[in-house]
Backbone of each chain as ProteinMPNN parsed JSONL, in Angstrom:
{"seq_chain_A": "XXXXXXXXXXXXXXXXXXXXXXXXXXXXXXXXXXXXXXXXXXXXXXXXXXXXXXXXXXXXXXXXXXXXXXXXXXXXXXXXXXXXXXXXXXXXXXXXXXXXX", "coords_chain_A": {"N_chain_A": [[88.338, 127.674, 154.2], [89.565, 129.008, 151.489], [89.942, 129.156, 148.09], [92.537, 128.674, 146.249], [93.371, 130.963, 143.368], [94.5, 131.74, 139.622], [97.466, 132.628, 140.009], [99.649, 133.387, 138.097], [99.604, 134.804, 134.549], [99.164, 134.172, 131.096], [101.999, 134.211, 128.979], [103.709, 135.283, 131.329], [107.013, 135.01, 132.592], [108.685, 132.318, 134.162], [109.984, 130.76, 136.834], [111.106, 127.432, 137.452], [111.128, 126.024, 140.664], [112.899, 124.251, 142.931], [112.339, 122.376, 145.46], [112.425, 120.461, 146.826], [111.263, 118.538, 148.041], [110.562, 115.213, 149.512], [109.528, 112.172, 148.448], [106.369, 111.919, 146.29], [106.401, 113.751, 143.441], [105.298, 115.954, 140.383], [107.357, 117.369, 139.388], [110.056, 117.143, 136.906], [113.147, 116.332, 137.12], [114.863, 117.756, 135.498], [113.649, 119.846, 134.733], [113.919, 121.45, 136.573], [115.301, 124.696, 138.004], [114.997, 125.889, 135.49], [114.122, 128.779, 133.119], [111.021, 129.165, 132.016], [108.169, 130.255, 130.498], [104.292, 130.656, 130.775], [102.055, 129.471, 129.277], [99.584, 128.347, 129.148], [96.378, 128.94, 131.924], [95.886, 125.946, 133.351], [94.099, 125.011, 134.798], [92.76, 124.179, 138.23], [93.505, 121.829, 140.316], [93.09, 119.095, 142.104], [95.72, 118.448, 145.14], [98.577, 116.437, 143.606], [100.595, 115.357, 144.969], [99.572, 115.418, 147.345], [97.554, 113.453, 147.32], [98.774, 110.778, 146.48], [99.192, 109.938, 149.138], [97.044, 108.975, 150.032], [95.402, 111.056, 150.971], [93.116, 113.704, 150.481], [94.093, 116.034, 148.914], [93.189, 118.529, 148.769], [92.623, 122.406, 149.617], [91.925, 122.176, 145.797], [95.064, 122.857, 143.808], [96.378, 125.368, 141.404], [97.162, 124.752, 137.925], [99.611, 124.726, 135.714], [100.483, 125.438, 132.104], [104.071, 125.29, 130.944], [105.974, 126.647, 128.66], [109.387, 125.787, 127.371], [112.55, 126.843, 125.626], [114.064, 124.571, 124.389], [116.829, 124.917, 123.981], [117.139, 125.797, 125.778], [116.815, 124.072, 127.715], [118.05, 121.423, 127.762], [121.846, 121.492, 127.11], [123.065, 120.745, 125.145], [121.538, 120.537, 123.142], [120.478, 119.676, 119.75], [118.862, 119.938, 117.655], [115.981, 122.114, 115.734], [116.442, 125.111, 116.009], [114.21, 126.96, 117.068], [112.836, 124.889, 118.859], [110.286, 123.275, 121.274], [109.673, 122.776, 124.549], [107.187, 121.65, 126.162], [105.537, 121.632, 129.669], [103.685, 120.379, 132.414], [102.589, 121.905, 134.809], [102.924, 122.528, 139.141], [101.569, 125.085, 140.515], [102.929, 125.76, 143.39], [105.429, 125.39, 142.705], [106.671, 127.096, 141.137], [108.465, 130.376, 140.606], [108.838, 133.52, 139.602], [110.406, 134.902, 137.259], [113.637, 135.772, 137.546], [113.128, 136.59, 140.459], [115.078, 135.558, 143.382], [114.902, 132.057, 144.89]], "CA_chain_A": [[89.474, 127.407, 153.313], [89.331, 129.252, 150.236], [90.32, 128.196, 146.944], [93.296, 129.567, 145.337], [93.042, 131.725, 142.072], [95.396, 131.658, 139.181], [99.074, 133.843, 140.015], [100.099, 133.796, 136.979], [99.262, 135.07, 133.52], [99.469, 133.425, 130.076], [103.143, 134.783, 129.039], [104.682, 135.574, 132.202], [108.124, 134.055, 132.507], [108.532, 132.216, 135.383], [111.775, 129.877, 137.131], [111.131, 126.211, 138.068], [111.979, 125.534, 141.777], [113.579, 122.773, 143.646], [111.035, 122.835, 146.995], [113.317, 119.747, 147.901], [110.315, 117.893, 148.716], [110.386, 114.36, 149.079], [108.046, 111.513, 147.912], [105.873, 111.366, 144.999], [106.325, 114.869, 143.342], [105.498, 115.611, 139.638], [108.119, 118.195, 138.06], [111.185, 116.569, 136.851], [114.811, 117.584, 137.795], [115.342, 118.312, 134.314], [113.39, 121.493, 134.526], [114.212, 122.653, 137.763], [116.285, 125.578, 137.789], [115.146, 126.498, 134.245], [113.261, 129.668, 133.374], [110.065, 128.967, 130.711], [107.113, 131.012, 129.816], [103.214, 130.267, 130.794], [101.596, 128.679, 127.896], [98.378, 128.606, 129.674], [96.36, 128.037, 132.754], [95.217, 124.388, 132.985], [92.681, 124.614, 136.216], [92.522, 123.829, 139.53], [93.397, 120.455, 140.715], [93.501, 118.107, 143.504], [97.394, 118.091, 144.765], [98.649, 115.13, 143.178], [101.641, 115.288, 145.883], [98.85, 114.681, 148.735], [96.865, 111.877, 146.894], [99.564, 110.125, 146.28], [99.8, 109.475, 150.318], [95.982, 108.28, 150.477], [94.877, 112.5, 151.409], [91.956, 114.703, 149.888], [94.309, 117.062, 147.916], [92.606, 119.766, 148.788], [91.73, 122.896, 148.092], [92.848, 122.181, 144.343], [95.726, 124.007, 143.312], [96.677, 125.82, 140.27], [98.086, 124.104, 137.59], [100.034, 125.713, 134.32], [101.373, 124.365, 131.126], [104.957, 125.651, 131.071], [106.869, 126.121, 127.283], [110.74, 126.31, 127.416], [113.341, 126.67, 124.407], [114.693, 122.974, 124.165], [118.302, 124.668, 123.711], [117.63, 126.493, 127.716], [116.938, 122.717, 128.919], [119.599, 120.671, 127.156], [122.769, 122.671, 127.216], [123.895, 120.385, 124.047], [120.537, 120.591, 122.446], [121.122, 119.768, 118.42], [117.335, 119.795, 117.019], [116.064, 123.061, 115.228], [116.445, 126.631, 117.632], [112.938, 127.35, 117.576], [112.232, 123.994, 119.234], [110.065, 124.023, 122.55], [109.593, 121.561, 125.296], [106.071, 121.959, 127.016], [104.871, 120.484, 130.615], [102.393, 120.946, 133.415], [103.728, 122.578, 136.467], [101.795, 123.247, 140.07], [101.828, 126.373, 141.211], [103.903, 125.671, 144.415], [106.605, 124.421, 142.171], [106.653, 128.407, 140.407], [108.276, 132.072, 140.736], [108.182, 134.748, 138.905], [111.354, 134.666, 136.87], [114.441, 137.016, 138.205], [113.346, 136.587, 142.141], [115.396, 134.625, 144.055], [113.981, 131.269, 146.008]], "C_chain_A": [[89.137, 127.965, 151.924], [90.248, 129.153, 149.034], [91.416, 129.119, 146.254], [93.286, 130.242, 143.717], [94.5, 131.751, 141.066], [96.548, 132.747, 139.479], [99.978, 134.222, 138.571], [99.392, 133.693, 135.291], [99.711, 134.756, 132.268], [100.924, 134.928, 129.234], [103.976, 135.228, 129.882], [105.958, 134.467, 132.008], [108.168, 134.078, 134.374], [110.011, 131.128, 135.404], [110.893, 128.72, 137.979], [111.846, 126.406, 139.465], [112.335, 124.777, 142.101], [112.917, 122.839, 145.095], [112.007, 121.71, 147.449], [112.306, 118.74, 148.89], [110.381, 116.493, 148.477], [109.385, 113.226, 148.456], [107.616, 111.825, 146.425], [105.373, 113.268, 144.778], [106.272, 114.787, 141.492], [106.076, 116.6, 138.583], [109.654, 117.527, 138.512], [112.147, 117.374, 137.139], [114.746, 118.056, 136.731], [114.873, 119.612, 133.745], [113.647, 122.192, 135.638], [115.509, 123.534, 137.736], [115.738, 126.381, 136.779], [113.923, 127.605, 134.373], [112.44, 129.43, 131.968], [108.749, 130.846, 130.626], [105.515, 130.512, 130.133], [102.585, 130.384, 129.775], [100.024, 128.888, 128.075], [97.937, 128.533, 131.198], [95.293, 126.653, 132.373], [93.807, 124.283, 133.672], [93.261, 124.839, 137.191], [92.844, 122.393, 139.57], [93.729, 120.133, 141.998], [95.128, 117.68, 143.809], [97.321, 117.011, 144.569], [99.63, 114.278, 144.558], [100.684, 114.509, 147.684], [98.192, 113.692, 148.375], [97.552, 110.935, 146.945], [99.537, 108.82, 147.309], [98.284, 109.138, 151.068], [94.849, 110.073, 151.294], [94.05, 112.916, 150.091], [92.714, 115.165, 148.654], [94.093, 118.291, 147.876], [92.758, 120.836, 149.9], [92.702, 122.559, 146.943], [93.542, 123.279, 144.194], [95.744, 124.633, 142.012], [97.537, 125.103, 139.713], [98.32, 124.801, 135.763], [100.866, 124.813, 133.705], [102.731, 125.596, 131.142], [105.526, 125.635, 129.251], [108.297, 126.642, 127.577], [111.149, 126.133, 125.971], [113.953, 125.511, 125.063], [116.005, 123.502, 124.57], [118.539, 125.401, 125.148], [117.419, 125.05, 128.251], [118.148, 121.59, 128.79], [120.774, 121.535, 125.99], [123.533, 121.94, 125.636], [122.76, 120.106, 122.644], [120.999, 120.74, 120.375], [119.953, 119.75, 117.634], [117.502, 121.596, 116.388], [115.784, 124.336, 116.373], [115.269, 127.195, 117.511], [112.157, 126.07, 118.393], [111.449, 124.13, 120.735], [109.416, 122.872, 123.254], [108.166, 122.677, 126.168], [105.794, 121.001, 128.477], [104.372, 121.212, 131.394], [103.24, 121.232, 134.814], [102.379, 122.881, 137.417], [102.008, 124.209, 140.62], [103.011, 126.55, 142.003], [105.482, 125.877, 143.849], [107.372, 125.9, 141.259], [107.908, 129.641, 140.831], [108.742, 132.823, 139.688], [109.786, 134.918, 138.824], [112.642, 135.723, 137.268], [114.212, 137.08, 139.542], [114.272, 135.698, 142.261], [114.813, 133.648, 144.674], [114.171, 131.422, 147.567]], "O_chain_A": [[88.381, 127.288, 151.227], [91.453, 129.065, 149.272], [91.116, 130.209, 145.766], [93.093, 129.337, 142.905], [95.576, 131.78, 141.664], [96.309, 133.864, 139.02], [100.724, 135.152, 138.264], [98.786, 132.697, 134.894], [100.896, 135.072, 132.155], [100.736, 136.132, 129.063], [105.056, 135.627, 129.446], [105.889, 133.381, 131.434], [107.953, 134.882, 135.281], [110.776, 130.815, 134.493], [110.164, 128.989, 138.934], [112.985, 126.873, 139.506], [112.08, 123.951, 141.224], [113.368, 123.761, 145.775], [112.505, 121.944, 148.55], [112.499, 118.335, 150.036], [110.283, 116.21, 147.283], [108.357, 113.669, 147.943], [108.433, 111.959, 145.514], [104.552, 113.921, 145.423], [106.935, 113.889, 140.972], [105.676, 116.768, 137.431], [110.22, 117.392, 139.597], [112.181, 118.586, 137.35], [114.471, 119.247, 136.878], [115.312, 120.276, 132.806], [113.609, 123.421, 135.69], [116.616, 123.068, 137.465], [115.866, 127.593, 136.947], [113.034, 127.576, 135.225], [113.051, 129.482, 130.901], [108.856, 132.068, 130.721], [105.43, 129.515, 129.416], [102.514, 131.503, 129.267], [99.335, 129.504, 127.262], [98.82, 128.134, 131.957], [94.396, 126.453, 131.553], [92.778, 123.719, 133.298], [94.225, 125.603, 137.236], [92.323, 121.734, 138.67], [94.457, 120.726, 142.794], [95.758, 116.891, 143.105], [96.408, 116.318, 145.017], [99.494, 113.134, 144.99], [100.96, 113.691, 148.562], [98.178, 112.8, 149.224], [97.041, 109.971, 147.516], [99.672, 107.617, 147.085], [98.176, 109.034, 152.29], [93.82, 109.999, 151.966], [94.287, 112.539, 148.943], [92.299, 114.891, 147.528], [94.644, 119.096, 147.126], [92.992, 120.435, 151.04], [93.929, 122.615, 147.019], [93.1, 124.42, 144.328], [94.763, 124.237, 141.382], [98.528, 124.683, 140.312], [97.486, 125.183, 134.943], [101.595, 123.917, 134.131], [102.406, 126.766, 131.345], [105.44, 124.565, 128.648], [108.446, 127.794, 127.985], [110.464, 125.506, 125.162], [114.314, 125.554, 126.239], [116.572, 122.839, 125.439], [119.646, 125.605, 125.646], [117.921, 124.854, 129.358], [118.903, 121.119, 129.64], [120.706, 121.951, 124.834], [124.441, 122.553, 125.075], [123.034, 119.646, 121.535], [121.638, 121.658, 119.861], [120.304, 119.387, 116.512], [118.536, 122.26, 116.448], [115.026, 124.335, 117.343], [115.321, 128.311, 118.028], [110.946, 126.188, 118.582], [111.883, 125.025, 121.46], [108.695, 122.08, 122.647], [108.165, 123.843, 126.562], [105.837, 119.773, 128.399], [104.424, 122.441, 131.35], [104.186, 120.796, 135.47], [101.274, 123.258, 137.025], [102.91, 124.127, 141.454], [103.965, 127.235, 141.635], [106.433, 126.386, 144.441], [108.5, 125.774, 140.781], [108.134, 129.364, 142.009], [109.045, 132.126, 138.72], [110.475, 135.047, 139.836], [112.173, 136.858, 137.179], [115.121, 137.685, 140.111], [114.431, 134.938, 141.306], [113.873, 134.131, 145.306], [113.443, 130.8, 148.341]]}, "seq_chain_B": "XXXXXXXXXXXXXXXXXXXXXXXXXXXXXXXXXXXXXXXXXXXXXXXXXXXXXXXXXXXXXXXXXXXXXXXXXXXXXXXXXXXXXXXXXXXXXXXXXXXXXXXXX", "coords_chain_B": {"N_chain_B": [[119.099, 118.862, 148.462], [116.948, 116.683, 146.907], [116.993, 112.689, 146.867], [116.57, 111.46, 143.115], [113.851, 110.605, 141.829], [113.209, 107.002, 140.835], [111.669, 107.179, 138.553], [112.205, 109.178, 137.108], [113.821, 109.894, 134.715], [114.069, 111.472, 132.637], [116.437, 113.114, 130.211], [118.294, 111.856, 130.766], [120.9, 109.516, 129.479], [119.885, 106.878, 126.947], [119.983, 105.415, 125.172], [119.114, 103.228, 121.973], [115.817, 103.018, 121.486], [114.099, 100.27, 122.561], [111.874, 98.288, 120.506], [109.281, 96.222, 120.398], [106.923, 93.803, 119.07], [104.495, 92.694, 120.053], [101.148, 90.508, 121.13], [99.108, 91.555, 123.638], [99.277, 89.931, 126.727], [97.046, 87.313, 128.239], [96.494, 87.721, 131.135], [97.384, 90.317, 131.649], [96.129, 91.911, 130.379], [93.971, 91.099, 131.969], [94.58, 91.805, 134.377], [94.834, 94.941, 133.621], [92.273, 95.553, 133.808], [91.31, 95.16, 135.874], [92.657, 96.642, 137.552], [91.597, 99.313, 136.724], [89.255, 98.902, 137.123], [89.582, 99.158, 140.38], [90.384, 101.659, 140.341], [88.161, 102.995, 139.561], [86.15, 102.415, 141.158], [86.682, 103.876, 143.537], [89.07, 102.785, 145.081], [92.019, 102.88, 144.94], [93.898, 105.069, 144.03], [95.472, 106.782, 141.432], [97.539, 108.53, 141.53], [98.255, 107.322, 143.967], [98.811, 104.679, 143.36], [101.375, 105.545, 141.213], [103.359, 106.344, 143.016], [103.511, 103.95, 144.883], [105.276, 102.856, 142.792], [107.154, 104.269, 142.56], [108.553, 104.376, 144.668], [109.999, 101.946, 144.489], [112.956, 99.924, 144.909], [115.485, 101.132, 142.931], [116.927, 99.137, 141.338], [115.305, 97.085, 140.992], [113.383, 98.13, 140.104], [114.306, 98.985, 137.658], [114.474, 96.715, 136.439], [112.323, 95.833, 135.925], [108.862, 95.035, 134.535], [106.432, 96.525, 132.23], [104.124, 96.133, 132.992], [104.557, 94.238, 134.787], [105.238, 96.137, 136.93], [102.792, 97.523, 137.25], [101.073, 95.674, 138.14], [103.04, 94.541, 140.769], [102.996, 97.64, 141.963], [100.019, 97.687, 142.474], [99.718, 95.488, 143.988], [100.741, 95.702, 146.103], [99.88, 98.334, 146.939], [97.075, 97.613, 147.534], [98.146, 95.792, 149.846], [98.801, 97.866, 151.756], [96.188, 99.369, 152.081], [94.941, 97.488, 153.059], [93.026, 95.959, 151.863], [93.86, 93.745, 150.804], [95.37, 90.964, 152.468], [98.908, 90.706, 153.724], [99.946, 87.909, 154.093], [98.229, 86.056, 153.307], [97.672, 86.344, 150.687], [100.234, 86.063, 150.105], [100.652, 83.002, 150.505], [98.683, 82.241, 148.72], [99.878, 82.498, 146.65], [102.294, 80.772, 146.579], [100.992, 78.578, 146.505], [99.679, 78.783, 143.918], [102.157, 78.638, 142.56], [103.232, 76.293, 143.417], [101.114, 74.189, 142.623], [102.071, 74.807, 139.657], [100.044, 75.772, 138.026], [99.876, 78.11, 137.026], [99.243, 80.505, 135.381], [100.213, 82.221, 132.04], [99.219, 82.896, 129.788]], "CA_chain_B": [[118.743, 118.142, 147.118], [116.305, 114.835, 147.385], [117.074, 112.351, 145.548], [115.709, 111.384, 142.179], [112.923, 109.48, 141.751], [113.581, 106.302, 140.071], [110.824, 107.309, 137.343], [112.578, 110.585, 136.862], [114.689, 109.431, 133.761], [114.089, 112.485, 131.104], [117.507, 113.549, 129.682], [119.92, 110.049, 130.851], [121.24, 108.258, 128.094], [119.081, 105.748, 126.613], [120.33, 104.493, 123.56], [117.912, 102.905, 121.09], [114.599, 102.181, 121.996], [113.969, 98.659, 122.156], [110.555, 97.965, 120.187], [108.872, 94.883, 120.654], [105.572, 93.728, 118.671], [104.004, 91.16, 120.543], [100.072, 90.784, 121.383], [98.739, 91.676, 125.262], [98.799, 88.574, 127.232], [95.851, 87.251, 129.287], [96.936, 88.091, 132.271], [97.861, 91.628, 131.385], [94.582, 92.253, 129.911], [92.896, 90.788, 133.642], [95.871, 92.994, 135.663], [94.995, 96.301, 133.501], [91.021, 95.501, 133.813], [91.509, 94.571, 137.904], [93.651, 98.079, 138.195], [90.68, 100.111, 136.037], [88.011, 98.671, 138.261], [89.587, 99.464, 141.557], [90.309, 102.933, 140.199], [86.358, 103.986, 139.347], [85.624, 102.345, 142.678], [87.74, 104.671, 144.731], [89.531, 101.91, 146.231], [93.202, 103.361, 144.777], [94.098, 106.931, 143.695], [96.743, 107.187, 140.024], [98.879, 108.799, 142.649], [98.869, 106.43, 144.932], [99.672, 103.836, 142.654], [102.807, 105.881, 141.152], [103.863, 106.299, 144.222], [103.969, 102.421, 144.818], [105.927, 102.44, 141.593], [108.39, 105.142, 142.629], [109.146, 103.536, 146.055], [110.231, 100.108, 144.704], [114.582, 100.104, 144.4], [116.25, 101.404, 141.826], [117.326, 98.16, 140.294], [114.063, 96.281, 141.004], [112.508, 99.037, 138.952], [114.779, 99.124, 136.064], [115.004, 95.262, 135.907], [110.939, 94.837, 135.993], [108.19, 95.255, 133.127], [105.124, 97.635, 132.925], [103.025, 95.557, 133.164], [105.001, 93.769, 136.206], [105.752, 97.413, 137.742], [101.731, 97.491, 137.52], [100.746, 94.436, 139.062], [103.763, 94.82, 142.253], [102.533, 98.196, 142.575], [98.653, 97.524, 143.015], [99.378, 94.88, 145.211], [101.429, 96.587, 147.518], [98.939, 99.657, 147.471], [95.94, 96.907, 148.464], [98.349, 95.159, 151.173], [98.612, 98.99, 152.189], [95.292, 99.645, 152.771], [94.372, 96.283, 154.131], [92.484, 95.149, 150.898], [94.504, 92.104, 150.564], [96.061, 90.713, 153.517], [100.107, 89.868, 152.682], [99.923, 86.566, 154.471], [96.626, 85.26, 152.666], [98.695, 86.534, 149.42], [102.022, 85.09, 149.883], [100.189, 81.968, 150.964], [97.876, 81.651, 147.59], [100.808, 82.668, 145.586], [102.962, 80.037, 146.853], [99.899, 77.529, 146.249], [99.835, 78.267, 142.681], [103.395, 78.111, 141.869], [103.345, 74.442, 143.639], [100.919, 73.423, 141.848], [102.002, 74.694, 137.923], [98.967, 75.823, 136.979], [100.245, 79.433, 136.745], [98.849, 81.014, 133.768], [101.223, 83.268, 131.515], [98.475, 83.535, 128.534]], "C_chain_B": [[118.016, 116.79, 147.49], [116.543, 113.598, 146.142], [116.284, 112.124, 144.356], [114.769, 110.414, 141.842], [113.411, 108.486, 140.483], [112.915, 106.276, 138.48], [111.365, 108.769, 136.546], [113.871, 110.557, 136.129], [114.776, 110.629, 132.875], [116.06, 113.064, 131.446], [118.721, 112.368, 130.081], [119.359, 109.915, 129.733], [120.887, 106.997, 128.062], [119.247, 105.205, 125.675], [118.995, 104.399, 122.324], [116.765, 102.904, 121.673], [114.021, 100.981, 121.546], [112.294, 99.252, 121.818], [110.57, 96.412, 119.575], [107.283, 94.421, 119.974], [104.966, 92.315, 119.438], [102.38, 91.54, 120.985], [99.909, 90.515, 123.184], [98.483, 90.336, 125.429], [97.912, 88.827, 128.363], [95.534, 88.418, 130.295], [97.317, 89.271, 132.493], [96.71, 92.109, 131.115], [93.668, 92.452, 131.639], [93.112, 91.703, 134.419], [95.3, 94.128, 134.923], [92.962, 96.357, 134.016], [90.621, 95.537, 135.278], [91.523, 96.086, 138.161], [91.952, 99.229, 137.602], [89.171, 100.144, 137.007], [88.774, 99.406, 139.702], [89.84, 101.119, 141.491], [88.558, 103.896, 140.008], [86.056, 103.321, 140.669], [86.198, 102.891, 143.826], [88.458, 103.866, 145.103], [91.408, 102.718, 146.225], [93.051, 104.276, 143.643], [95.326, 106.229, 142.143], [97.399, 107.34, 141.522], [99.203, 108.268, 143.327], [99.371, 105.377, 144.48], [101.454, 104.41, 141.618], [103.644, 105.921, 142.189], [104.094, 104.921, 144.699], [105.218, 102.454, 144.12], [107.279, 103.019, 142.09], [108.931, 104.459, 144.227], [109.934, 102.14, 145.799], [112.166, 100.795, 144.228], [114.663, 100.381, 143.26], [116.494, 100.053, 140.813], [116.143, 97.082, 140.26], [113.498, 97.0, 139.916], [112.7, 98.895, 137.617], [115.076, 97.597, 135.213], [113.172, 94.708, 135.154], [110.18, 95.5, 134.782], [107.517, 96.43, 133.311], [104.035, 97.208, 133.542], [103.596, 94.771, 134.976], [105.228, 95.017, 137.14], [104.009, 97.575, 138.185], [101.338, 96.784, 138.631], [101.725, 94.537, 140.44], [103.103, 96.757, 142.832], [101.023, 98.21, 143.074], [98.946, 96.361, 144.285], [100.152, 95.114, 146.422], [100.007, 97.603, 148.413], [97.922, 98.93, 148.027], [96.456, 96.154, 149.663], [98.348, 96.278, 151.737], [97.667, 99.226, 152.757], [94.363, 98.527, 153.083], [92.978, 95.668, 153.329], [92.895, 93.73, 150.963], [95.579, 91.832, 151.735], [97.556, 89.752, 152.791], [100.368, 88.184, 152.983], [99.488, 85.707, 153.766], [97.518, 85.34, 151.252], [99.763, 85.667, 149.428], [101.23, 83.544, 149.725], [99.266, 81.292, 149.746], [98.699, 81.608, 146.41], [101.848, 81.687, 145.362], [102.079, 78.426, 146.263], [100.045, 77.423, 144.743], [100.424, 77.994, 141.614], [104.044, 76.711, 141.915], [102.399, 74.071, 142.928], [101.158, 73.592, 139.896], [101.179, 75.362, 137.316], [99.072, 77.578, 136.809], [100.034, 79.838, 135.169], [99.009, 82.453, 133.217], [100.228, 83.348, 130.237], [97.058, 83.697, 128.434]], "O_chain_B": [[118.487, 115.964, 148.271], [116.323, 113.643, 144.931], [115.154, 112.603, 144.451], [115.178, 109.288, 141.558], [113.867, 108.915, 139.423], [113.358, 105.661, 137.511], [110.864, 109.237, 135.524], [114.895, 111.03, 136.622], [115.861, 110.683, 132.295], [116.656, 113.284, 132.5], [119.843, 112.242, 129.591], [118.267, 110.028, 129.176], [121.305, 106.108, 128.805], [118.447, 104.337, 125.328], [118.21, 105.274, 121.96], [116.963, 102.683, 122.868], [113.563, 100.725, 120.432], [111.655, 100.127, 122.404], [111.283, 95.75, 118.822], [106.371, 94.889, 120.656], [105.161, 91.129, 119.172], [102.164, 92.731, 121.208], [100.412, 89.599, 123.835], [97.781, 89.627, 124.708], [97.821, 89.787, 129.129], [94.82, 89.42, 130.333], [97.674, 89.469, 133.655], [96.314, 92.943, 131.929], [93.079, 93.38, 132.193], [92.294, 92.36, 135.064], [95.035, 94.859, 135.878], [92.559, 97.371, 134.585], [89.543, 95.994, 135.657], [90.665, 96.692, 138.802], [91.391, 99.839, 138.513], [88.398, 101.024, 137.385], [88.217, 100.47, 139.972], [89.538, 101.818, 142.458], [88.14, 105.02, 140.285], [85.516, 104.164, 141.385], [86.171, 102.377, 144.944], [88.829, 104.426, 146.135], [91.959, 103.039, 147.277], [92.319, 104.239, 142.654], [95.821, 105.105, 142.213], [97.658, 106.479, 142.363], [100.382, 108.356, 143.67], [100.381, 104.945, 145.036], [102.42, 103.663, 141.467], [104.763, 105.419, 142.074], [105.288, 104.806, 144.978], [106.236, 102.117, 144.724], [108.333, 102.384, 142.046], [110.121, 104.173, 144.359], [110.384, 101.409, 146.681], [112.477, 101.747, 143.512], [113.883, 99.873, 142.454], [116.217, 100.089, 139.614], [116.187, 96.224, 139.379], [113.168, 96.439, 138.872], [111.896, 98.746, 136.697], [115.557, 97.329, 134.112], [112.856, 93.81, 134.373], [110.723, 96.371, 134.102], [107.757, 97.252, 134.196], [103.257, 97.717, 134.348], [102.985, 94.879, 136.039], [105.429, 94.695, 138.311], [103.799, 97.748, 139.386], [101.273, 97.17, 139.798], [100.996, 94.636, 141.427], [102.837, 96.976, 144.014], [100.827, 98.785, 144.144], [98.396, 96.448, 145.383], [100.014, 94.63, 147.545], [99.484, 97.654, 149.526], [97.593, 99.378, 149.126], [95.643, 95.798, 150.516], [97.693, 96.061, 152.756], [97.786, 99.383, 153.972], [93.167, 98.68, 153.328], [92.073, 95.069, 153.91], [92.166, 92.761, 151.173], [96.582, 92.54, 151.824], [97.601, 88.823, 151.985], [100.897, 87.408, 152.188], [100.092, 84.668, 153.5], [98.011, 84.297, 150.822], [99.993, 84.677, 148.734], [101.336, 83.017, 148.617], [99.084, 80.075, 149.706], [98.457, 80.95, 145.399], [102.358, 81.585, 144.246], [102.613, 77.45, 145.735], [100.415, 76.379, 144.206], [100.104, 77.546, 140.512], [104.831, 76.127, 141.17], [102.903, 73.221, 142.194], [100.659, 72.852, 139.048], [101.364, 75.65, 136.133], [98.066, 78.151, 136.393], [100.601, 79.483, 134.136], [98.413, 83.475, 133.556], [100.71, 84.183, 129.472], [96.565, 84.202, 127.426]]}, "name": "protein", "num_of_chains": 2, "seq": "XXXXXXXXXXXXXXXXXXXXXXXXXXXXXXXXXXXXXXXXXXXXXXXXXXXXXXXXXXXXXXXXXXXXXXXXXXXXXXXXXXXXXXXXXXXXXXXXXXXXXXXXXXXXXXXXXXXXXXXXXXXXXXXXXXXXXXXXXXXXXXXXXXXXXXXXXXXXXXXXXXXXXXXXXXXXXXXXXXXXXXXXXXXXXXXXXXXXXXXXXXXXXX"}
């Protein structure tokens, strides 16, 4: 089993998915759909999605901080237009902004 | 589409935020110290305890504390993995609401 390596590179723009997975998952609706920017990568980690359910986790996946413009996540957004919402995303959860899912 | 997890609040309308100054009671202190121990002893995963959390109803959830969302989810996750038997539980819990001596500080 070998260990996955980071896919993406600090500035790529990438699109939140909806995998449609149930259970204990940890990217909110409120970014799915939206297209951000890789901020950094974070590591490797243990899925959180399989711990959850008493499993290993493993191999650790990739995990990336995400930055969006505030006024692409809330369509009524009234704060200042350089504002920017950051969060941790797992790989799975990724693509590469302009594909289709 | 699945639905939304009951913890999966960002962007609903929330009004104010209630703030409350009050000092940690006992029993909250014991419950976060209980949960901290069984976490460095492997016994329960973070994830597996959100996952407790996110399983409980919708209106159970949004009616109960943090500290009470704590405490129902650890002891689910130990009747889960056969830490704490729910019988022996119900059965001591029932004991120390008959006798009173239930201690809220």
């Amino acid at each position: 089993m070998s260990e996955p390596t980071a896919s993406y590179s600090v500035g790529d723009r990438v699109r939140i998915l909806d995998i449609g997975k149930p259970g204990h998952v940890r990217t909110p609706t409120y970014v799915r759909h939206k297209t951000g920017t890789i901020e950094r990568f974070c590591g490797l980690f243990e899925n959180p999605e399989d711990k959850a359910y008493g499993r290993w986790g493993l191999p650790p996946i990739p995990l990336y901080r995400v930055q969006f413009r505030q006024d692409d996540i809330w369509p009524d957004y009234d704060g200042a237009p350089g504002d920017v919402l950051e969060i941790e995303i797992y790989d799975h959860w990724l693509a590469p902004a302009g594909e289709d899912s | 589409m699945v639905d939304k997890l009951v913890t999966d609040i960002g962007g609903e309308p929330a009004g104010a935020v209630p703030q409350e100054d009050r000092d940690q009671l006992f029993w909250e202190k014991q419950m976060i110290a209980a949960f901290n121990l069984l976490q460095v002893k492997g016994v329960v995963v973070t994830d597996e305890f959100r996952r407790t959390v996110e399983e409980m109803p919708a209106e159970y959830y949004a009616n109960s504390t943090f500290y009470g969302r704590r405490l129902d989810g650890m002891i689910r996750l130990l009747i889960e993995k056969g830490v704490l038997d729910a019988d022996t539980f119900d059965k001591r819990a029932q004991e120390i609401l008959a006798a009173g001596t239930r201690d809220h500080v």
